[in-house]
PyMOL Python script that loads the backbone (N, CA, C, O; Angstrom):
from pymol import cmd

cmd.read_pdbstr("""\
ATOM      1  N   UNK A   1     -16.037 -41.184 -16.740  1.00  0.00           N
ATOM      2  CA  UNK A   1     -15.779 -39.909 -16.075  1.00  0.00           C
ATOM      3  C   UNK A   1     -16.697 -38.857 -16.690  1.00  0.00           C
ATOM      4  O   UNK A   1     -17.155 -38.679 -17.819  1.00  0.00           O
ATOM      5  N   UNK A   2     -16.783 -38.284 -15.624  1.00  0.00           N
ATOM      6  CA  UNK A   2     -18.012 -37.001 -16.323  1.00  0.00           C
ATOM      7  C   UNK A   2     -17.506 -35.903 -16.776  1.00  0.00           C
ATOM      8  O   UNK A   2     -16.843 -35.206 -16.008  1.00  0.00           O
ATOM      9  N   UNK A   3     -17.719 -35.488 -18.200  1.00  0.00           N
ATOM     10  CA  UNK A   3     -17.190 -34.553 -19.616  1.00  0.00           C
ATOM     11  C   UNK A   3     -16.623 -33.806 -18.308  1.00  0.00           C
ATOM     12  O   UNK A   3     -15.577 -33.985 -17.685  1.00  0.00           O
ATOM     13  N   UNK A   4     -17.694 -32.895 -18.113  1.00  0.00           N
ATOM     14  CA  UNK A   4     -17.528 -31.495 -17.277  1.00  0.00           C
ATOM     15  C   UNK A   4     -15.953 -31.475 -16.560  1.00  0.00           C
ATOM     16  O   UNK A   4     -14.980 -30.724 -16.635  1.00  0.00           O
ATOM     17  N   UNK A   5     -16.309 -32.840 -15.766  1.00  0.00           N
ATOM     18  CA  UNK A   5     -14.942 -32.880 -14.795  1.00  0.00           C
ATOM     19  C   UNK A   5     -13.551 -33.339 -15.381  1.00  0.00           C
ATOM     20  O   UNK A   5     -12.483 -33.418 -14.774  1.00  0.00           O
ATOM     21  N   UNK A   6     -13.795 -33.599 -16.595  1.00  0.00           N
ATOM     22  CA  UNK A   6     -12.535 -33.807 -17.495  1.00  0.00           C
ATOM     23  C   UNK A   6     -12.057 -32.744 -18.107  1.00  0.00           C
ATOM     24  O   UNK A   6     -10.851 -32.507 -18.184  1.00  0.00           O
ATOM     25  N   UNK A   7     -13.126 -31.889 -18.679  1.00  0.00           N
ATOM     26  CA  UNK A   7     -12.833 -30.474 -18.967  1.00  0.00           C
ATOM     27  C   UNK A   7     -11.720 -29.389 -18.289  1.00  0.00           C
ATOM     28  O   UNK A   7     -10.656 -28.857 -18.605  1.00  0.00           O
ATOM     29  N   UNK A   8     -12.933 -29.418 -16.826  1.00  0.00           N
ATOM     30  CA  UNK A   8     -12.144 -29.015 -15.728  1.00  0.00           C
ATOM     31  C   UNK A   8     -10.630 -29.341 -15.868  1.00  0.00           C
ATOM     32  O   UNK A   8      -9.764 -28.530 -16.195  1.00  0.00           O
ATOM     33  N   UNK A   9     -10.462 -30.552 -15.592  1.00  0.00           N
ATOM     34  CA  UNK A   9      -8.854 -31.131 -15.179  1.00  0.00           C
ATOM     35  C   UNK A   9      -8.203 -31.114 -15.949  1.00  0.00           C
ATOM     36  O   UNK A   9      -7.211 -31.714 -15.535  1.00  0.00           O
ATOM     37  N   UNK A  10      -7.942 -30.628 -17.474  1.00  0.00           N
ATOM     38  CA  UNK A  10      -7.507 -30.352 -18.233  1.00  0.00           C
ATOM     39  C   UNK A  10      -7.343 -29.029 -19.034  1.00  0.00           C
ATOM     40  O   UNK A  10      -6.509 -28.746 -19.893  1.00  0.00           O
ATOM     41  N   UNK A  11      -8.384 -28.283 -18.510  1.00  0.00           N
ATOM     42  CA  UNK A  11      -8.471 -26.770 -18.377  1.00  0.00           C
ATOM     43  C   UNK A  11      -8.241 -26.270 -17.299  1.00  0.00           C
ATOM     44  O   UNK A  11      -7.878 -26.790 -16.244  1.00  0.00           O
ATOM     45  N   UNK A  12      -8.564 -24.706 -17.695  1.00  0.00           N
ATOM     46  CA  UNK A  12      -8.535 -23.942 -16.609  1.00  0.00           C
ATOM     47  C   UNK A  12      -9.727 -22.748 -16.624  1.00  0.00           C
ATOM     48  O   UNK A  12      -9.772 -21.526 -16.488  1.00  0.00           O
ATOM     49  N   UNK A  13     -10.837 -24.061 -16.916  1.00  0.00           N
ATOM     50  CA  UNK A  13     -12.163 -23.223 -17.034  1.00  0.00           C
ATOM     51  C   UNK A  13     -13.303 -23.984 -16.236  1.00  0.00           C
ATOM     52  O   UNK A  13     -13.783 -25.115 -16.324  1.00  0.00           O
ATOM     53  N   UNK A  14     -13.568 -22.737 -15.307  1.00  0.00           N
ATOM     54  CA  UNK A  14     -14.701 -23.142 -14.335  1.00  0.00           C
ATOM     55  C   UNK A  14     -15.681 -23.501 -14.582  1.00  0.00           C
ATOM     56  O   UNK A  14     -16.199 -23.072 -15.612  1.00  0.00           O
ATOM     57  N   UNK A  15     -16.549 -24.665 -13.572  1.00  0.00           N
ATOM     58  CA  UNK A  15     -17.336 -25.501 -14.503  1.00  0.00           C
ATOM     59  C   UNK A  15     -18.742 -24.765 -15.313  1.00  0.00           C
ATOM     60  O   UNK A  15     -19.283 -25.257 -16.303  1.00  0.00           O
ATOM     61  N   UNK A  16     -19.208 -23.364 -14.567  1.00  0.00           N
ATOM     62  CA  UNK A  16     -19.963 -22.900 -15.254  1.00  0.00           C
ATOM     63  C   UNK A  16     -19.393 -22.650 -17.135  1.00  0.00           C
ATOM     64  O   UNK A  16     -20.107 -23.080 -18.041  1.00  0.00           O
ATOM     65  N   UNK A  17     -18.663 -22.250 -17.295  1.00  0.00           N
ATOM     66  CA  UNK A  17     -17.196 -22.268 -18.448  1.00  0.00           C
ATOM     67  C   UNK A  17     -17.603 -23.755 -18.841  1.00  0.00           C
ATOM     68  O   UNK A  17     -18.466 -23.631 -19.710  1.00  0.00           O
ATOM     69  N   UNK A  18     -17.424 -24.813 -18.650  1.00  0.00           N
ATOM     70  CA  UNK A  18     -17.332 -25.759 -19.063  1.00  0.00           C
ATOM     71  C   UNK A  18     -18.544 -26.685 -19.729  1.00  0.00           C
ATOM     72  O   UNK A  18     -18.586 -27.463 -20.682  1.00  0.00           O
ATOM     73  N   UNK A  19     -19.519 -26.207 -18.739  1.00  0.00           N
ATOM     74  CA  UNK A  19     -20.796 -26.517 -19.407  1.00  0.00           C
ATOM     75  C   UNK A  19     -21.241 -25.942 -20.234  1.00  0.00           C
ATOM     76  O   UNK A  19     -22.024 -26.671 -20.843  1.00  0.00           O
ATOM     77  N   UNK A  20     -21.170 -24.560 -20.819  1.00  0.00           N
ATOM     78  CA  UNK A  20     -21.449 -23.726 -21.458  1.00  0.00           C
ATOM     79  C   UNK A  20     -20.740 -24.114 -22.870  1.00  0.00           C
ATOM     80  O   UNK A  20     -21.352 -24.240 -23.930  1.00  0.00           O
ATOM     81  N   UNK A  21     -19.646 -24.246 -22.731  1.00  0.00           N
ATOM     82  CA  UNK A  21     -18.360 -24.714 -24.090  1.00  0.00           C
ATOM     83  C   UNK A  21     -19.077 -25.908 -24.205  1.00  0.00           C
ATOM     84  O   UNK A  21     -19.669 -26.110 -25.265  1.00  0.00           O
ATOM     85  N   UNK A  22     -19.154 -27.069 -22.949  1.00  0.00           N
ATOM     86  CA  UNK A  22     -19.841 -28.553 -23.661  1.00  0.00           C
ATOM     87  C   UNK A  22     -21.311 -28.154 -24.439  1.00  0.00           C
ATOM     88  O   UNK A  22     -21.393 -28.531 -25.608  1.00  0.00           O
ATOM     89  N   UNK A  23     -22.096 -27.657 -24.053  1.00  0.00           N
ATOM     90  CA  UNK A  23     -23.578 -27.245 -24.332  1.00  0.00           C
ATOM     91  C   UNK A  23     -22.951 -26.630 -25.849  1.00  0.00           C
ATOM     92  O   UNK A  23     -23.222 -27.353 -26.807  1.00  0.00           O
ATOM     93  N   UNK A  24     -22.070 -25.258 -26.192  1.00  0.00           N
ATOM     94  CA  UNK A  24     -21.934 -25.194 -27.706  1.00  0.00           C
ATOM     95  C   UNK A  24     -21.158 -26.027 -28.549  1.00  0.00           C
ATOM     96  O   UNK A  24     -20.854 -25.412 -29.572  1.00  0.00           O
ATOM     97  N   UNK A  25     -20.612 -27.463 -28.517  1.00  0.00           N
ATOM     98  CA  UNK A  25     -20.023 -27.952 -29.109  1.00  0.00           C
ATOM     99  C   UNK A  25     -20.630 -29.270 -28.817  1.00  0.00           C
ATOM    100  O   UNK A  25     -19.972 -30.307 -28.729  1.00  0.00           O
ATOM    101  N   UNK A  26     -22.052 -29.177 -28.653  1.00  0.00           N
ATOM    102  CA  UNK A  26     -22.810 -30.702 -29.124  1.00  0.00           C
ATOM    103  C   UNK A  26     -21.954 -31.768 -27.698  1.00  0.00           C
ATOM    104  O   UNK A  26     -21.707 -32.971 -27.792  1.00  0.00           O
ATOM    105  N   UNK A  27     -21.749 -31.153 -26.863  1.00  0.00           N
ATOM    106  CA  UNK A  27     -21.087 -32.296 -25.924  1.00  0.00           C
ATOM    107  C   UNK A  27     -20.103 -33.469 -26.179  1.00  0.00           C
ATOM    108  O   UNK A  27     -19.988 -34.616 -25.748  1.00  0.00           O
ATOM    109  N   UNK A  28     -19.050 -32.214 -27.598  1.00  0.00           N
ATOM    110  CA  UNK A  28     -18.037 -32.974 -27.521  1.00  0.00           C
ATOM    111  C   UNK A  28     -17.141 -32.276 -27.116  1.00  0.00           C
ATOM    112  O   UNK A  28     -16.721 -31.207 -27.558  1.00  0.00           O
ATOM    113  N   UNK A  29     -16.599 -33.301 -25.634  1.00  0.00           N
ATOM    114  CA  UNK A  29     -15.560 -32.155 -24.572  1.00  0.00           C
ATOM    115  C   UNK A  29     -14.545 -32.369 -25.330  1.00  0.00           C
ATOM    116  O   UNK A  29     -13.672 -31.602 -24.925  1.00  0.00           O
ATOM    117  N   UNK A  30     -14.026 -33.166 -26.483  1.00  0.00           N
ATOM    118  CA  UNK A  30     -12.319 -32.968 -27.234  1.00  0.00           C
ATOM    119  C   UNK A  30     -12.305 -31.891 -27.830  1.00  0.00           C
ATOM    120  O   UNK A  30     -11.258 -31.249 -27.741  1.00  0.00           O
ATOM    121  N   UNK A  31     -13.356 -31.352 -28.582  1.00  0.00           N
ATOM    122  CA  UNK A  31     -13.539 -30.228 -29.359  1.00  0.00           C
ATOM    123  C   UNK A  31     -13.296 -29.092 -28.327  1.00  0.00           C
ATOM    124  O   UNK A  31     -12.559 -28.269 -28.870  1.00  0.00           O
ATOM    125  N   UNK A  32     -13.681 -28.620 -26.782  1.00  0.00           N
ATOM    126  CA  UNK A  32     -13.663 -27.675 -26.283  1.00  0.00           C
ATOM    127  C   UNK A  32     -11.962 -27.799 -25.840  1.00  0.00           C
ATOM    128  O   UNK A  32     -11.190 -26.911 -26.201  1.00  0.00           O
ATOM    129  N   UNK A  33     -11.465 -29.005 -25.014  1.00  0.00           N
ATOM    130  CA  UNK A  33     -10.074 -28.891 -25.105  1.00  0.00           C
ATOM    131  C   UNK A  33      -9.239 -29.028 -26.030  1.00  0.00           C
ATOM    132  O   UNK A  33      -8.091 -28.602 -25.901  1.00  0.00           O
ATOM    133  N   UNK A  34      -9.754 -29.787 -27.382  1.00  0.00           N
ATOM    134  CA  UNK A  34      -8.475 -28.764 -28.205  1.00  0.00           C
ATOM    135  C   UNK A  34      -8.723 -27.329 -28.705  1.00  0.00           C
ATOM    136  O   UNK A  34      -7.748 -26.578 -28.733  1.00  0.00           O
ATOM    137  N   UNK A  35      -9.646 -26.973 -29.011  1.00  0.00           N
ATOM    138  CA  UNK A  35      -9.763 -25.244 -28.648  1.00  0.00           C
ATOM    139  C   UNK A  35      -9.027 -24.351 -27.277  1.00  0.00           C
ATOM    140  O   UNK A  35      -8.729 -23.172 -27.469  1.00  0.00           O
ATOM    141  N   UNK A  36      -8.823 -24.853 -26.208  1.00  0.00           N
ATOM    142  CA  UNK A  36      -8.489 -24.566 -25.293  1.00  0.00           C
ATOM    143  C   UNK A  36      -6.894 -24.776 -25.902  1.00  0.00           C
ATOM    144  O   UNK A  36      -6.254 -23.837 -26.377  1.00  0.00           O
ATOM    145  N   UNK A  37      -6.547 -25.706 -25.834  1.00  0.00           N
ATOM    146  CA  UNK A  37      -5.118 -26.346 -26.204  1.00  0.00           C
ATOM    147  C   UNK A  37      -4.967 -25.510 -27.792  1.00  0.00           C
ATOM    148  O   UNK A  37      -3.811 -25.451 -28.209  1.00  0.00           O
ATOM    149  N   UNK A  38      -5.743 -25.057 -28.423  1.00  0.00           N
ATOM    150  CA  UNK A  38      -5.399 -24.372 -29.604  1.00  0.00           C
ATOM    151  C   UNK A  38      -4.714 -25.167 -30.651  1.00  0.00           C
ATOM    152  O   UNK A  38      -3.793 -24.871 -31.411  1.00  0.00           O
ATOM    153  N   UNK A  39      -5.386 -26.226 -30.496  1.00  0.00           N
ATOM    154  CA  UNK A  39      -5.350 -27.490 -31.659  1.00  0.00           C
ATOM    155  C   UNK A  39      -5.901 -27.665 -33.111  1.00  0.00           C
ATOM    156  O   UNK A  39      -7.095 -27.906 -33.289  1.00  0.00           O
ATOM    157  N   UNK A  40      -5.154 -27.560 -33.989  1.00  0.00           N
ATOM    158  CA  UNK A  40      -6.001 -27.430 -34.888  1.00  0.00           C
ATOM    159  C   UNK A  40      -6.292 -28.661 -36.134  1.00  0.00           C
ATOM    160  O   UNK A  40      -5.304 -29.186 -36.646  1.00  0.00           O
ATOM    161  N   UNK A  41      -7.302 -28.964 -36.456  1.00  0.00           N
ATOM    162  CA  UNK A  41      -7.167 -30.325 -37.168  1.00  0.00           C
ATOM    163  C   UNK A  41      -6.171 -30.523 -38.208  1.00  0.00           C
ATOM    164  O   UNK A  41      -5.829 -31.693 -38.376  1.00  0.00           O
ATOM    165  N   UNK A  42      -5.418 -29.292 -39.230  1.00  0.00           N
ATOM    166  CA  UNK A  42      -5.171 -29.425 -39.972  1.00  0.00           C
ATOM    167  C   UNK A  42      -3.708 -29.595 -39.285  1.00  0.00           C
ATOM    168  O   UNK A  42      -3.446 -30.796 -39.210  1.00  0.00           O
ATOM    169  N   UNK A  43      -3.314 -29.286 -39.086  1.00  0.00           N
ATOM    170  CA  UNK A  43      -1.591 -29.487 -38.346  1.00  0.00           C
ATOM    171  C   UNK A  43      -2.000 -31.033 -37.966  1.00  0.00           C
ATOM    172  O   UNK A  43      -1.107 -31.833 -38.247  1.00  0.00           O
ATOM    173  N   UNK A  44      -3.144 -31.589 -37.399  1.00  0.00           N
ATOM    174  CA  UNK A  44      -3.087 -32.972 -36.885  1.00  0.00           C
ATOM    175  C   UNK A  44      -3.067 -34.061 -38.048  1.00  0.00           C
ATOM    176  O   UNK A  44      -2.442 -35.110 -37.892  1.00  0.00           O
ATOM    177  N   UNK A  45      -3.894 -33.736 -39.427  1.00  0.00           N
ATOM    178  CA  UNK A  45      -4.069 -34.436 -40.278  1.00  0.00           C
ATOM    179  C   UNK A  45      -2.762 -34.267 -41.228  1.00  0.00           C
ATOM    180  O   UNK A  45      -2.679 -34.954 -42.246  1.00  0.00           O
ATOM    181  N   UNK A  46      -1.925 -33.506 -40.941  1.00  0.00           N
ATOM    182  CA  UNK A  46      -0.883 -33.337 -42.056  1.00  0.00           C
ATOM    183  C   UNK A  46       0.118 -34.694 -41.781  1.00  0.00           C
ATOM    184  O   UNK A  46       0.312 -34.844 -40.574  1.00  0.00           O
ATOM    185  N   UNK A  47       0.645 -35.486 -42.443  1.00  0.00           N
ATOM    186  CA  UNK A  47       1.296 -36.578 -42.586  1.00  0.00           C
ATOM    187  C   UNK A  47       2.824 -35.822 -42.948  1.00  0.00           C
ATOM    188  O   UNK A  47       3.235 -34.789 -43.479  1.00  0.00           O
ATOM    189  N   UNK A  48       3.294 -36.903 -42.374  1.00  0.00           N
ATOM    190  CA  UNK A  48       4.772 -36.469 -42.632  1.00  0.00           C
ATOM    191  C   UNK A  48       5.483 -37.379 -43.890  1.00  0.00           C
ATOM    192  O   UNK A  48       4.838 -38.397 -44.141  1.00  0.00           O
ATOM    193  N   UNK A  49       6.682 -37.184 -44.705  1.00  0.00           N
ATOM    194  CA  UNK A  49       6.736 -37.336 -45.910  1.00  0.00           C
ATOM    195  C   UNK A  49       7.464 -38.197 -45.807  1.00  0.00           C
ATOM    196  O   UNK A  49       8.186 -38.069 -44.819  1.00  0.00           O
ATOM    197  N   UNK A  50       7.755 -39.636 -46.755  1.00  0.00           N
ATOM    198  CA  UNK A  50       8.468 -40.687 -46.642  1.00  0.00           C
ATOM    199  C   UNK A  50       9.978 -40.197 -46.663  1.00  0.00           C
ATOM    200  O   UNK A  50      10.484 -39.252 -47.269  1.00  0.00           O
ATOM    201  N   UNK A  51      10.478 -41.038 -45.901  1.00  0.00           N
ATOM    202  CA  UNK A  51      12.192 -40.632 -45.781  1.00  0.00           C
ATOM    203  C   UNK A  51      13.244 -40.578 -46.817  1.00  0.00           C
ATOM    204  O   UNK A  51      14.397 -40.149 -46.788  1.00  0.00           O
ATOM    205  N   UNK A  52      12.607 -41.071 -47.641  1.00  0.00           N
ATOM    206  CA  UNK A  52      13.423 -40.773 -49.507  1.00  0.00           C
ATOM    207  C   UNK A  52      13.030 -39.830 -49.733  1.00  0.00           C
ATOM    208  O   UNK A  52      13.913 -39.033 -50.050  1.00  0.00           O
ATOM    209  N   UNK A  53      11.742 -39.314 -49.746  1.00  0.00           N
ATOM    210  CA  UNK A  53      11.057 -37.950 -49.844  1.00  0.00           C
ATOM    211  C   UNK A  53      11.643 -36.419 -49.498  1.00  0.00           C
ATOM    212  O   UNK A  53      11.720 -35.332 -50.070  1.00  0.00           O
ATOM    213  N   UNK A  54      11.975 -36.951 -48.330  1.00  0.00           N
ATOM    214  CA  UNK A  54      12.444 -35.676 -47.624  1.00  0.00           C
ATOM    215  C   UNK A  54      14.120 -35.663 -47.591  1.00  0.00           C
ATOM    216  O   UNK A  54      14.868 -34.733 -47.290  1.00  0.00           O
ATOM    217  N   UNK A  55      14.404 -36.877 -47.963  1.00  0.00           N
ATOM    218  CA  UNK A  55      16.206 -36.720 -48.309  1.00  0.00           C
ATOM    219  C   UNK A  55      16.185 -36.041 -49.496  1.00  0.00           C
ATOM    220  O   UNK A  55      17.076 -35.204 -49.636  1.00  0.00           O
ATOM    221  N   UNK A  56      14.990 -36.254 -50.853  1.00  0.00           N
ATOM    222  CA  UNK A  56      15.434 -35.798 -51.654  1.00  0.00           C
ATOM    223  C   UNK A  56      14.801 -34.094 -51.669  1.00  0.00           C
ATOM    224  O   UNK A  56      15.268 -33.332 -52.516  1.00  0.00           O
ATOM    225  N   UNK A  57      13.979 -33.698 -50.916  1.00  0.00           N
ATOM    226  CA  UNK A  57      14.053 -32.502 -50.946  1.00  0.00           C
ATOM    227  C   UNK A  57      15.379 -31.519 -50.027  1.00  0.00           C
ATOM    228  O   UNK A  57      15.667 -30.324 -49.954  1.00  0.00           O
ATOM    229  N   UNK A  58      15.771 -32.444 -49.599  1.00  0.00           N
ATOM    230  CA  UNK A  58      17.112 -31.275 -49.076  1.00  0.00           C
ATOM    231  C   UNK A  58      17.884 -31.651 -49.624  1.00  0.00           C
ATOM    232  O   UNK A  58      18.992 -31.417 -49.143  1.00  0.00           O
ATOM    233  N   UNK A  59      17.853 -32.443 -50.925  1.00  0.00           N
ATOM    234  CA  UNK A  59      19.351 -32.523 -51.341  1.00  0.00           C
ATOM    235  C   UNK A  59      18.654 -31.408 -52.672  1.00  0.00           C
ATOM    236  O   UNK A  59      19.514 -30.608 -53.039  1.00  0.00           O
ATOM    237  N   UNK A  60      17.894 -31.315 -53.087  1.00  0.00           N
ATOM    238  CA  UNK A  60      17.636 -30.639 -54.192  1.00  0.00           C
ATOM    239  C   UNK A  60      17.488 -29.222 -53.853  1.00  0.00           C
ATOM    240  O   UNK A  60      17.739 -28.311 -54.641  1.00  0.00           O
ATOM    241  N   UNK A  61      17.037 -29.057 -52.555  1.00  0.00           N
ATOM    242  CA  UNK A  61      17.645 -27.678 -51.531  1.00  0.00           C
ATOM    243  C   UNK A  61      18.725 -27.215 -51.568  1.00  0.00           C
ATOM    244  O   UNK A  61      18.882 -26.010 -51.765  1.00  0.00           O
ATOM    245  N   UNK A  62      19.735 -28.049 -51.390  1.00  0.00           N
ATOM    246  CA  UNK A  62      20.872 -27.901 -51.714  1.00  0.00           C
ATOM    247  C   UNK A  62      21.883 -27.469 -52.658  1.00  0.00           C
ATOM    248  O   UNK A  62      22.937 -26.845 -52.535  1.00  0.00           O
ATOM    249  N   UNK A  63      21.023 -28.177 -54.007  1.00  0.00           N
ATOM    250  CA  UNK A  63      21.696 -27.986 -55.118  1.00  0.00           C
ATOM    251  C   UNK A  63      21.271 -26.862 -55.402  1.00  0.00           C
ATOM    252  O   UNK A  63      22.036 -26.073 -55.956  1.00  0.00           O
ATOM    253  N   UNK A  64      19.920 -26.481 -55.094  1.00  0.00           N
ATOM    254  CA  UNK A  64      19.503 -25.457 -56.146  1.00  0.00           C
ATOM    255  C   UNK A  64      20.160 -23.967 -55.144  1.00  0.00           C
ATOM    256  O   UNK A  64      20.052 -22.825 -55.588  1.00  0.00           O
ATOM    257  N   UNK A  65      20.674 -24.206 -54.077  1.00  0.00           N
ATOM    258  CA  UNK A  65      21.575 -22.849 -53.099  1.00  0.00           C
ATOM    259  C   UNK A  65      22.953 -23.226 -53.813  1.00  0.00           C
ATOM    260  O   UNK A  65      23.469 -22.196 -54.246  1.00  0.00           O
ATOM    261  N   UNK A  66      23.804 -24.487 -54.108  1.00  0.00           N
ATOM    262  CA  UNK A  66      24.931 -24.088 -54.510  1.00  0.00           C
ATOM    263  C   UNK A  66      24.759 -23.659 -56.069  1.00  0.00           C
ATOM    264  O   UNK A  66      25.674 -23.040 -56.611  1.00  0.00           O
ATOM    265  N   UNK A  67      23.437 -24.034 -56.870  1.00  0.00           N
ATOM    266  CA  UNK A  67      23.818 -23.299 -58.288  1.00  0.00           C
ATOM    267  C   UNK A  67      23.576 -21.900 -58.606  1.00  0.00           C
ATOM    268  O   UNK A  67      23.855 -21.375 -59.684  1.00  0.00           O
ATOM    269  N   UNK A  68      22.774 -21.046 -57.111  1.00  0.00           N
ATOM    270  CA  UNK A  68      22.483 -19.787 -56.618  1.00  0.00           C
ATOM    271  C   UNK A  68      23.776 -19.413 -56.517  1.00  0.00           C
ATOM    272  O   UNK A  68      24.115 -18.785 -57.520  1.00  0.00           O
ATOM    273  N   UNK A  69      24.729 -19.551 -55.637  1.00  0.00           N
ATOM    274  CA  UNK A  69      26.026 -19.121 -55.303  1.00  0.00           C
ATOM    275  C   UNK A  69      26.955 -19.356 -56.296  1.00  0.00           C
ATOM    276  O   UNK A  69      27.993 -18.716 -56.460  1.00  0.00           O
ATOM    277  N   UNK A  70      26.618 -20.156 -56.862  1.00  0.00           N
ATOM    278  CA  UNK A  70      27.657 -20.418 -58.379  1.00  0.00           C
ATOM    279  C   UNK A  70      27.562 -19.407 -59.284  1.00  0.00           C
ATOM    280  O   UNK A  70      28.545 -18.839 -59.760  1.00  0.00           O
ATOM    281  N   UNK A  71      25.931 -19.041 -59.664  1.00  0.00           N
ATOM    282  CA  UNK A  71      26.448 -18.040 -60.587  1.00  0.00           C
ATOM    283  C   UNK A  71      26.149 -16.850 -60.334  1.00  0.00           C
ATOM    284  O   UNK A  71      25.872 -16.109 -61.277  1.00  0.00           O
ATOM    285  N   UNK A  72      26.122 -16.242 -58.674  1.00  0.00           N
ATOM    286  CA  UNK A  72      26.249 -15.160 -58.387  1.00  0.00           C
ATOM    287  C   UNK A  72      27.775 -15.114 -58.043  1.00  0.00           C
ATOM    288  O   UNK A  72      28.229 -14.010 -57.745  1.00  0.00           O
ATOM    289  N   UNK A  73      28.594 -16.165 -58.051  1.00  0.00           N
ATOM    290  CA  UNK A  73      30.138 -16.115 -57.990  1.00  0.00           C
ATOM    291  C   UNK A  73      30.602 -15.368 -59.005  1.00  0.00           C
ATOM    292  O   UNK A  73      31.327 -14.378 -58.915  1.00  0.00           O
ATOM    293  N   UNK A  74      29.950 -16.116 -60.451  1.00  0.00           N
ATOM    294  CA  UNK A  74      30.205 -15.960 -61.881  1.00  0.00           C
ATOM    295  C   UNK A  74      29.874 -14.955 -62.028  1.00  0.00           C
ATOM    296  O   UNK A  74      30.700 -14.309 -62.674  1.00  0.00           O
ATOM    297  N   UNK A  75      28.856 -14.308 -61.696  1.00  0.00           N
ATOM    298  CA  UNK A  75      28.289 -12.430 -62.572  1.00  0.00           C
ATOM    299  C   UNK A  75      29.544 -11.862 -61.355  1.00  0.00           C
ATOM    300  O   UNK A  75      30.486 -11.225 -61.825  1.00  0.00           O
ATOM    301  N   UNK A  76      29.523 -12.057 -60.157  1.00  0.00           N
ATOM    302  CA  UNK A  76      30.685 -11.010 -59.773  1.00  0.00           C
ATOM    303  C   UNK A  76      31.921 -10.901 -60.285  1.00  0.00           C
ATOM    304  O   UNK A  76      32.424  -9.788 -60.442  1.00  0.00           O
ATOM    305  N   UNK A  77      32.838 -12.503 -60.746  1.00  0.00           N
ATOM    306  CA  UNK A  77      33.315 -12.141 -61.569  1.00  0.00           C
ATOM    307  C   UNK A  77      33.697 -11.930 -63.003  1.00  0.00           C
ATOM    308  O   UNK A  77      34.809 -11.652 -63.452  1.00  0.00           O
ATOM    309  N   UNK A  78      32.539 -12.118 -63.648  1.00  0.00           N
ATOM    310  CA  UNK A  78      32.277 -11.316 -65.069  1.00  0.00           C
ATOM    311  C   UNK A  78      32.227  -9.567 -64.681  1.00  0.00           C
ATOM    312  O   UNK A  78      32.753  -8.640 -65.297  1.00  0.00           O
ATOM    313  N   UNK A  79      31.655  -9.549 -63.826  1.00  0.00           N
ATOM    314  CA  UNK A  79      31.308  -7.576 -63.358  1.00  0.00           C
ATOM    315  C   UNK A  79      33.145  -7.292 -63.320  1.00  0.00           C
ATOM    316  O   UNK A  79      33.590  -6.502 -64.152  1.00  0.00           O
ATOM    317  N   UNK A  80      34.043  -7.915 -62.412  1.00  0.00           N
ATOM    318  CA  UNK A  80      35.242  -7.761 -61.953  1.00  0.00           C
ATOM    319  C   UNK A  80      35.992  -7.384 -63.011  1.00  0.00           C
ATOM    320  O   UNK A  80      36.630  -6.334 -63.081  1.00  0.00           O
ATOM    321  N   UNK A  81      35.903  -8.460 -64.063  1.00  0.00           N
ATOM    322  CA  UNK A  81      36.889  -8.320 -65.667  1.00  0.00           C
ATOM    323  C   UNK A  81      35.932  -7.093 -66.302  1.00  0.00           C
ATOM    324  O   UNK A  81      36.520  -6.188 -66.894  1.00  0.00           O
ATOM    325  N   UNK A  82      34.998  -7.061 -66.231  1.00  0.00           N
ATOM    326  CA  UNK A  82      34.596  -5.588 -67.149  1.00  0.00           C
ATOM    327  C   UNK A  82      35.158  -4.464 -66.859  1.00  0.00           C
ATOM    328  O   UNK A  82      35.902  -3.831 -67.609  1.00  0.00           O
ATOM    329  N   UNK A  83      34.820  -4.155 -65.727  1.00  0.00           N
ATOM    330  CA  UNK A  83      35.622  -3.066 -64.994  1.00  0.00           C
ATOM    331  C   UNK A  83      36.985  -2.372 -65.396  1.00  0.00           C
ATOM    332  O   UNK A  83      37.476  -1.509 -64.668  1.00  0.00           O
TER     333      UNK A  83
END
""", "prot")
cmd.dss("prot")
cmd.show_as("cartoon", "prot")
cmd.util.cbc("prot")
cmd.orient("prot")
């Protein structure tokens, strides 16, 4: 299939538009539609984290919000008995 007309059908840029984007990007039409699509390599290359991985970051999420609330329990009531 010819770049241009793939461009086209996946954009919404007329083919003068299309040749122009293929012509600055070395005639690679993925590069002009993920620019179009606002794709960016680094969101594509990011890997997602093994599933022990990510259990143990929300459990350590976790802990470290209930030992937040624990001893903002505790200074309120240490503040309470001073009073």
């Amino acid at each position: 299939m010819d770049s241009i007309k793939l461009i086209i059908s996946q954009t919404a840029y007329s083919e003068e538009d299309a040749k122009k984007l293929l012509e600055d990007n070395n005639g690679d039409y993925m590069k002009v539609i993920k620019k179009y699509l606002n794709i960016d390599n680094e969101t594509q290359n990011m890997k997602s984290k093994p599933y022990h991985q990510m259990k143990m970051d929300v459990l350590r999420t976790t802990l470290d919000q209930a030992n937040l609330n624990y001893r903002e329990k505790k200074e309120r009531e240490n503040n309470d008995i001073a009073i």
